[in-house]
VOBA-1610 file (N, C-alpha, C; in pm, whole numbers, padded with zeros to 5 digits, always signed):
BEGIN
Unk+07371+07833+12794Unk+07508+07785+12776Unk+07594+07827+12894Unk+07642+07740+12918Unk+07736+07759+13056Unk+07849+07857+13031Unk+07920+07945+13156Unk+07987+08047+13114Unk+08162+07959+13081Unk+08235+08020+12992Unk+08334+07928+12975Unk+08489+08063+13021Unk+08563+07952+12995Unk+08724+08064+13012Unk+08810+08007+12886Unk+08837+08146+12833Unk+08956+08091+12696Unk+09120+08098+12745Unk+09152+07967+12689Unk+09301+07984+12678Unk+09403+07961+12581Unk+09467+08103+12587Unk+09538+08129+12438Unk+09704+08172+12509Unk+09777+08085+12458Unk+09924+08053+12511Unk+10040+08094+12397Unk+10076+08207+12462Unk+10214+08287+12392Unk+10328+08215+12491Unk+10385+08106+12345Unk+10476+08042+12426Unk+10634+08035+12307Unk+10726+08079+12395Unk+10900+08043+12298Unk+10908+08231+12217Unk+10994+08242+12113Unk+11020+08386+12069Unk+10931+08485+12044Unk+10885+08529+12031Unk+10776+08613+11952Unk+10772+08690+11810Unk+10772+08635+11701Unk+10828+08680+11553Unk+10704+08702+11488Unk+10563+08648+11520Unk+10447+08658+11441Unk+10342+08672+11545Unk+10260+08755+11484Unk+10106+08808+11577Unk+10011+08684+11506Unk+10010+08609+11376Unk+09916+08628+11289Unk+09797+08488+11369Unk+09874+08437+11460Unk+09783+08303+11511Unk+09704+08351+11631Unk+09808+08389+11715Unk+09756+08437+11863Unk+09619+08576+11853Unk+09647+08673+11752Unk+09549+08750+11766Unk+09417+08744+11699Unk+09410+08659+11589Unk+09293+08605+11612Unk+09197+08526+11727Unk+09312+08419+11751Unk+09267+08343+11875Unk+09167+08468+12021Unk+09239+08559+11993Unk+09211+08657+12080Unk+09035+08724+12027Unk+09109+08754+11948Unk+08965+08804+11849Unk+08855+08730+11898Unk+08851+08588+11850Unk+08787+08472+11858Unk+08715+08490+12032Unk+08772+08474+12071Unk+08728+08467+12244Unk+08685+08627+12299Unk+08718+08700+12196Unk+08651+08862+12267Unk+08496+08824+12205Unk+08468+08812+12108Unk+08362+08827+12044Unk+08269+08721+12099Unk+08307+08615+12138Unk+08219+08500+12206Unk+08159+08514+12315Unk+08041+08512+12347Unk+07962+08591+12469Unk+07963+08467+12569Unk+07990+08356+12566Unk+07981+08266+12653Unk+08168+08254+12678Unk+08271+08321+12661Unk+08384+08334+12705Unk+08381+08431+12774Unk+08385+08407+12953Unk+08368+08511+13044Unk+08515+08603+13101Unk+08590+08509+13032Unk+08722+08541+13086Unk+08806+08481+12999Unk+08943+08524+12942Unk+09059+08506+12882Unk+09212+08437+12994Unk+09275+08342+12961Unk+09378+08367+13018Unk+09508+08329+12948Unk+09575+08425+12946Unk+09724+08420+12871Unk+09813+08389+12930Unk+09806+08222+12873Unk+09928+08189+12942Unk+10062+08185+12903Unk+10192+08275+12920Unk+10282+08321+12890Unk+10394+08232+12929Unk+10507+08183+12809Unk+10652+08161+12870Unk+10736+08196+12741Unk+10743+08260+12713Unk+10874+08365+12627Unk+10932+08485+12657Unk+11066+08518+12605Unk+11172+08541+12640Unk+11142+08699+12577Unk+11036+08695+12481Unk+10996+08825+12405Unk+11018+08761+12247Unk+11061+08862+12205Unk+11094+08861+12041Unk+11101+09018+11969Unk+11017+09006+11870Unk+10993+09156+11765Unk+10927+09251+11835Unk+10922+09345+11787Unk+10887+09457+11878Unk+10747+09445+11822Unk+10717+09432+11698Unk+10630+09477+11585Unk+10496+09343+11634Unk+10569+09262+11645Unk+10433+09171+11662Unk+10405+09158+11803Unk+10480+09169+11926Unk+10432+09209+12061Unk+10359+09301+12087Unk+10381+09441+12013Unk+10292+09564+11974Unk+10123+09505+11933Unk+10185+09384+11846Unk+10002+09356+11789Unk+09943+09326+11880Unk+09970+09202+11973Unk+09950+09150+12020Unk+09895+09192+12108Unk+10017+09291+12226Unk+09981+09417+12288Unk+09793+09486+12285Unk+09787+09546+12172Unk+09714+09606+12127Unk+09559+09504+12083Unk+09586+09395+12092Unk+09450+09302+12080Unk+09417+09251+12222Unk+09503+09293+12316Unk+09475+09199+12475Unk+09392+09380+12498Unk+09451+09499+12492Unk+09420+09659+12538Unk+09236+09631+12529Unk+09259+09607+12375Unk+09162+09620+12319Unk+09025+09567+12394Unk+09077+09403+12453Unk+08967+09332+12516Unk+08957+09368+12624Unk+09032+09403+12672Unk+09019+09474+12838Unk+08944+09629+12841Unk+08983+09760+12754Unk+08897+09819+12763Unk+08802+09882+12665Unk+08788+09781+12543Unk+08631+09808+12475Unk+08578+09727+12492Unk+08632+09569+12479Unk+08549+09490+12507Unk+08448+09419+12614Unk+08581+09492+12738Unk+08544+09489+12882Unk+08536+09327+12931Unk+08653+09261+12851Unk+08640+09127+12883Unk+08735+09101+12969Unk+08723+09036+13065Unk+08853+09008+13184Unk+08952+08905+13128Unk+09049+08997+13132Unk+09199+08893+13079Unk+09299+08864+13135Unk+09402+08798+13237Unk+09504+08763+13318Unk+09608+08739+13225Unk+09719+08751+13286Unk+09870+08676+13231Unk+09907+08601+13343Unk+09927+08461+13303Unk+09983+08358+13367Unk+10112+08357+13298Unk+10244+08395+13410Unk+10363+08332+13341Unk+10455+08214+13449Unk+10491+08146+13363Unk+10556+08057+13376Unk+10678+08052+13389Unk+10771+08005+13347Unk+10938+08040+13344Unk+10960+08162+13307Unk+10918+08183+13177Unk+10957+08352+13156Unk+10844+08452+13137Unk+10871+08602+13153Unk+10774+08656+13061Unk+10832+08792+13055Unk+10906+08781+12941Unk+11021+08894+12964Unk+11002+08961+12820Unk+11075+09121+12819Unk+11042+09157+12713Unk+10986+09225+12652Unk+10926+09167+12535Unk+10828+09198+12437Unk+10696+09063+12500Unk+10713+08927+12592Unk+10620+08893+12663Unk+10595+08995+12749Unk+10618+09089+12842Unk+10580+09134+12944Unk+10503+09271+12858Unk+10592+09322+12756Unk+10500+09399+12699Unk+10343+09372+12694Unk+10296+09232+12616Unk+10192+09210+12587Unk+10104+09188+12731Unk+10193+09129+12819Unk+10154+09125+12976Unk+10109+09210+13037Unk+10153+09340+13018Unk+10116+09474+13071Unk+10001+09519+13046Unk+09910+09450+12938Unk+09798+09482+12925Unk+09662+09395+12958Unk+09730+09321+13051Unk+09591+09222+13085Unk+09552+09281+13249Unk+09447+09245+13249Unk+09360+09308+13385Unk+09445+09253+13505Unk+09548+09194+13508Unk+09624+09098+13653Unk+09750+09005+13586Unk+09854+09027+13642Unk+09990+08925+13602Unk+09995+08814+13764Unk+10003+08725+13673Unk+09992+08615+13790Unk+10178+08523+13730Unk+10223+08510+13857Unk+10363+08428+13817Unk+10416+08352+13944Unk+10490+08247+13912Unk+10590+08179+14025Unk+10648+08245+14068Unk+10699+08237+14245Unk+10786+08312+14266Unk+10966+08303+14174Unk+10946+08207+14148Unk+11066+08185+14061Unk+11095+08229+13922Unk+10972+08263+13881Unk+10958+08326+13773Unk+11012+08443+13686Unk+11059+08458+13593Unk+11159+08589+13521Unk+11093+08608+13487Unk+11032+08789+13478Unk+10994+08886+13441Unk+11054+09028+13426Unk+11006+09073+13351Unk+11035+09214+13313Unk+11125+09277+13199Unk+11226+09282+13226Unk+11340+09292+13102Unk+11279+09427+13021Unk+11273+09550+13074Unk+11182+09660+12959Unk+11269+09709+12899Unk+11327+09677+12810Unk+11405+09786+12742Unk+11423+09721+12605Unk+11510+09769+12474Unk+11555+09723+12362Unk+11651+09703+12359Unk+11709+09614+12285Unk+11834+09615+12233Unk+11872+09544+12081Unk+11968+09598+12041Unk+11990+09587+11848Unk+12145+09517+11878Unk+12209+09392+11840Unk+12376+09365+11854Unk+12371+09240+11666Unk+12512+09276+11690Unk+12562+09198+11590Unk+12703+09192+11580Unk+12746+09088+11499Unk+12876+09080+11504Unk+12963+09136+11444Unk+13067+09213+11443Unk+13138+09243+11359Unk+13286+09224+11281Unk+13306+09104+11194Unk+13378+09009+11145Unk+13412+09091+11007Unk+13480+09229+11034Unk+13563+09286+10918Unk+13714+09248+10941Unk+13758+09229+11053Unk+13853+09176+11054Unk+13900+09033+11010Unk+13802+08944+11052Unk+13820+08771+10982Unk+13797+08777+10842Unk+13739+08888+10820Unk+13746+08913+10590Unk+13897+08904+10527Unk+13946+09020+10640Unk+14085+09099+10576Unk+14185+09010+10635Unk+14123+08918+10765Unk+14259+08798+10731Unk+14249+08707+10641Unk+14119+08694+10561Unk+14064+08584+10474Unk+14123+08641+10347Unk+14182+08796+10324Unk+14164+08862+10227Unk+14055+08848+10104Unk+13920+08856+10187Unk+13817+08873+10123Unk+13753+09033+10134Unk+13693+09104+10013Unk+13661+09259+10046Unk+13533+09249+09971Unk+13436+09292+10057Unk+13292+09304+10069Unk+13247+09416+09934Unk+13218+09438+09897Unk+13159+09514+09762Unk+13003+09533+09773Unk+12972+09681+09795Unk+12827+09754+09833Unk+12803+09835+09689Unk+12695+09825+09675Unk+12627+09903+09556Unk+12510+09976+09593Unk+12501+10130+09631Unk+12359+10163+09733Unk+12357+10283+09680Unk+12188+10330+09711Unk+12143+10463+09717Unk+12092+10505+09803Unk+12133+10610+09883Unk+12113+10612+09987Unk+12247+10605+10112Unk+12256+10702+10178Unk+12382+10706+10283Unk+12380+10590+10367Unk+12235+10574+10439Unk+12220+10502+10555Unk+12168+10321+10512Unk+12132+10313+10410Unk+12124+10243+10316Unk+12201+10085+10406Unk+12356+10053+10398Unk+12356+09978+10432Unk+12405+09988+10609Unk+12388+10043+10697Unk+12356+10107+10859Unk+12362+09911+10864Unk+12478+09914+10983Unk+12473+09797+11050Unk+12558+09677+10954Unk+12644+09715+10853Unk+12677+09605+10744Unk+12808+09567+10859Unk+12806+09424+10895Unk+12878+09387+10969Unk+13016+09357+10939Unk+13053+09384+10802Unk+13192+09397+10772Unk+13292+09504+10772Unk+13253+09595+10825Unk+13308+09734+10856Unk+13250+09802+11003Unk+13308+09887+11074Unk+13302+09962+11138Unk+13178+10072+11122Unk+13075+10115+11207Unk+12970+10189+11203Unk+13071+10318+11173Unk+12987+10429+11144Unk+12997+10581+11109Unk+12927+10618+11226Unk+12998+10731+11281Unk+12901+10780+11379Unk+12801+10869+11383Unk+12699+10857+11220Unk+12632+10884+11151Unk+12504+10796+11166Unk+12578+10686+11140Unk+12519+10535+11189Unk+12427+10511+11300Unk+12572+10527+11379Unk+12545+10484+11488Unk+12438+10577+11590Unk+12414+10728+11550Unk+12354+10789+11576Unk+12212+10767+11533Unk+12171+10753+11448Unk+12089+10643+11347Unk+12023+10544+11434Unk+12067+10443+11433Unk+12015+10335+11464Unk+12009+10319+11632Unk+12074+10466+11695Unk+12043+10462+11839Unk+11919+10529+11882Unk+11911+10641+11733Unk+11721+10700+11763Unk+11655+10627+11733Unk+11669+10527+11667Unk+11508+10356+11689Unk+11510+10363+11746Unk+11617+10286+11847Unk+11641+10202+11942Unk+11549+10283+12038Unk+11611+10421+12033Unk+11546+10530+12186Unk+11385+10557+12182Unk+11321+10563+12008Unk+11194+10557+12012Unk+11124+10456+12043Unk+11163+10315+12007Unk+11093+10204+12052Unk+11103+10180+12204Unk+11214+10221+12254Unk+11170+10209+12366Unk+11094+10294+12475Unk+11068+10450+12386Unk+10997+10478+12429Unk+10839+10456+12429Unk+10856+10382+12325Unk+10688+10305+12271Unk+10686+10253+12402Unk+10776+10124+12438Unk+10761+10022+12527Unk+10675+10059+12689Unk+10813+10162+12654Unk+10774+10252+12844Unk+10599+10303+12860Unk+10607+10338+12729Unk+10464+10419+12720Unk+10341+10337+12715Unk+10358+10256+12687Unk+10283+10097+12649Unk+10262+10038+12819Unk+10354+10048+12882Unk+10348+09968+13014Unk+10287+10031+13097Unk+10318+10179+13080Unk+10223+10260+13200Unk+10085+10288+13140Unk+10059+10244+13009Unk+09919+10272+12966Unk+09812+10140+13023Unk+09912+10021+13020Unk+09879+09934+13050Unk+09851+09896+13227Unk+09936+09904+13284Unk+09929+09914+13436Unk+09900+10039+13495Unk+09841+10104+13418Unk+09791+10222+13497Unk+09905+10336+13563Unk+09995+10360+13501Unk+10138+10414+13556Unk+10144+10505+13521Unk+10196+10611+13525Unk+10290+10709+13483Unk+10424+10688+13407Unk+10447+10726+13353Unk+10546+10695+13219Unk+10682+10742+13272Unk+10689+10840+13395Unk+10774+10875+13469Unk+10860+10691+13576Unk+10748+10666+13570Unk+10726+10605+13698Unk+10841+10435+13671Unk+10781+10441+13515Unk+10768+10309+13453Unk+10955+10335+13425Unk+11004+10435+13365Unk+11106+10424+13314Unk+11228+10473+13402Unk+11190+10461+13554Unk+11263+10468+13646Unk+11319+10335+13722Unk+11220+10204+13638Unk+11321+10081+13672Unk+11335+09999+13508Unk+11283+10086+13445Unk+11301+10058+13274Unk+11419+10055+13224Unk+11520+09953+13281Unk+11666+09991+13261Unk+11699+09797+13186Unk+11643+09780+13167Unk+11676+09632+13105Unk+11634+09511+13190Unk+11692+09516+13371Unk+11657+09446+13416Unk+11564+09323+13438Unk+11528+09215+13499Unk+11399+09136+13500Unk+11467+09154+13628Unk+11325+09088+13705Unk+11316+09075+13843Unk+11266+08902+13866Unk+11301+08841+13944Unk+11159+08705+14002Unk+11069+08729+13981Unk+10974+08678+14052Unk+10778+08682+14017Unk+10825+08775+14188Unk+10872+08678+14254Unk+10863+08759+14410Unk+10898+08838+14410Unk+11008+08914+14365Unk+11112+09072+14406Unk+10977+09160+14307Unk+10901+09083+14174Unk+10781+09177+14110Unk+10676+09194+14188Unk+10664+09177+14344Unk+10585+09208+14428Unk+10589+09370+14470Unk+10735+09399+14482Unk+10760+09513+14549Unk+10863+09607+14395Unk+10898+09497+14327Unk+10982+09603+14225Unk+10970+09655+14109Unk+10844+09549+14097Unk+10813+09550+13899Unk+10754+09663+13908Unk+10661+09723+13793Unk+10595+09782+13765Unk+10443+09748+13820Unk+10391+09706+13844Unk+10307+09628+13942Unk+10331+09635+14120Unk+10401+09710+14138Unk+10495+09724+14284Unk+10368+09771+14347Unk+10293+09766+14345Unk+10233+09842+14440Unk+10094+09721+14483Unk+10060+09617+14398Unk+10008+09489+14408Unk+10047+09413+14526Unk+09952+09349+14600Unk+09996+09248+14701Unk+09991+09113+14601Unk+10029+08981+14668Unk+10022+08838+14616Unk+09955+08780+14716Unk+09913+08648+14644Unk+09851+08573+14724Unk+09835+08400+14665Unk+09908+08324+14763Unk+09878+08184+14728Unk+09727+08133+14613Unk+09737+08077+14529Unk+09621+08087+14456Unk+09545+07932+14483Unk+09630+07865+14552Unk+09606+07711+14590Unk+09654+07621+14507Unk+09771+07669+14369Unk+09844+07574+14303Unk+09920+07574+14310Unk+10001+07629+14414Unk+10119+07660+14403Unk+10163+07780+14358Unk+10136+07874+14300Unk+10126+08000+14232Unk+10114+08068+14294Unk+10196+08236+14266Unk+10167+08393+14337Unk+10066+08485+14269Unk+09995+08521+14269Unk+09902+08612+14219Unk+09911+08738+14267Unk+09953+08826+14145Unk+09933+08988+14169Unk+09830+09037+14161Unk+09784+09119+14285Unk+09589+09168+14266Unk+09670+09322+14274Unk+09624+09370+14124Unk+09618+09454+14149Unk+09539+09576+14078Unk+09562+09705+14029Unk+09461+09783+13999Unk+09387+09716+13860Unk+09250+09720+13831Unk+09198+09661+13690Unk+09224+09794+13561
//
């Protein structure tokens, strides 16, 4: 049987693992799939299912020892670049958005359009932190203390995730881990991958070669 290449495409938000990581599954376990390629254009999404995701590309790269790329396209930002960070090579346009490492939690807060509506919100809870984030009132800085240690652990997941993935130092990673994205080109010299050359691939495309 001739040797083949799988392609499994994380494309638009990211809210569910439950299609893509099988697909993954599927092509680790197949001995005539010599190679994987993920082709990427989302913006990110959940933390929780990029994590899966994450963690099923790790997986094929070092138990399965199957060679896997990220191809991105317009975007691959995020919770995409998360899952990106773990394939053997990120390949992108120079035009391409990448990176974006960090978290963020927002919402609106419309306690004021209640109390010109003279409408008043009514909570029934057990538990202090219980309703954390109810957008008709003002946080506690109880709260807000709260929901800023997620925020600080997940992103320390993230950081820790990227240098496990690119071979980094965790120092290293969260010294441009500030939210930013970069181009595909300025991710020659700035991303996390900075230390990768590129190279015309003959489609038009930049290719990062860099450590496996």
């Amino acid at each position: 049987m001739a040797d083949k290449i799988g392609v499994v495409e994380l494309e638009g938000v990211i809210l569910d693992s439950s299609v893509i990581v099988p697909q993954l599954k599927k092509f680790g376990d197949d001995d005539s799939i010599k190679a994987i390629i993920l082709k990427v254009n989302s913006p990110g999404g959940g933390v929780a299912a990029s994590e899966e995701i994450y963690r099923e590309v790790k997986r094929l790269r070092d138990e399965k020892h199957k060679r896997i790329v990220a191809s991105i396209s317009t975007v691959g930002a995020s919770g995409a670049y998360y899952v990106s960070s773990a394939t053997n090579k990120i390949y992108a346009d120079n035009g391409s958005v990448v990176g974006s490492i960090g978290v963020i939690a927002e919402w609106v807060n419309y306690g004021d359009l209640l109390r010109w509506a003279k409408l008043k919100p009514e909570v029934l809870k057990v538990g202090a932190l219980k309703d954390t984030g109810d957008p008709s009132r003002d946080m506690t800085p109880a709260e807000r203390a709260y929901l800023q240690s997620l925020i600080d652990n997940m992103y320390g997941q993230f950081v820790q995730a990227v240098a496990d993935g690119r071979h980094a130092k965790p120092d290293d990673i969260k010294a441009i881990a500030d939210g930013r994205v970069w181009t595909g080109q300025e991710s020659s010299s700035d991303a996390p991958d900075r230390s990768n050359r590129r190279f015309p691939d003959g489609g038009g495309r930049n290719c990062e070669v860099g450590r496996d």
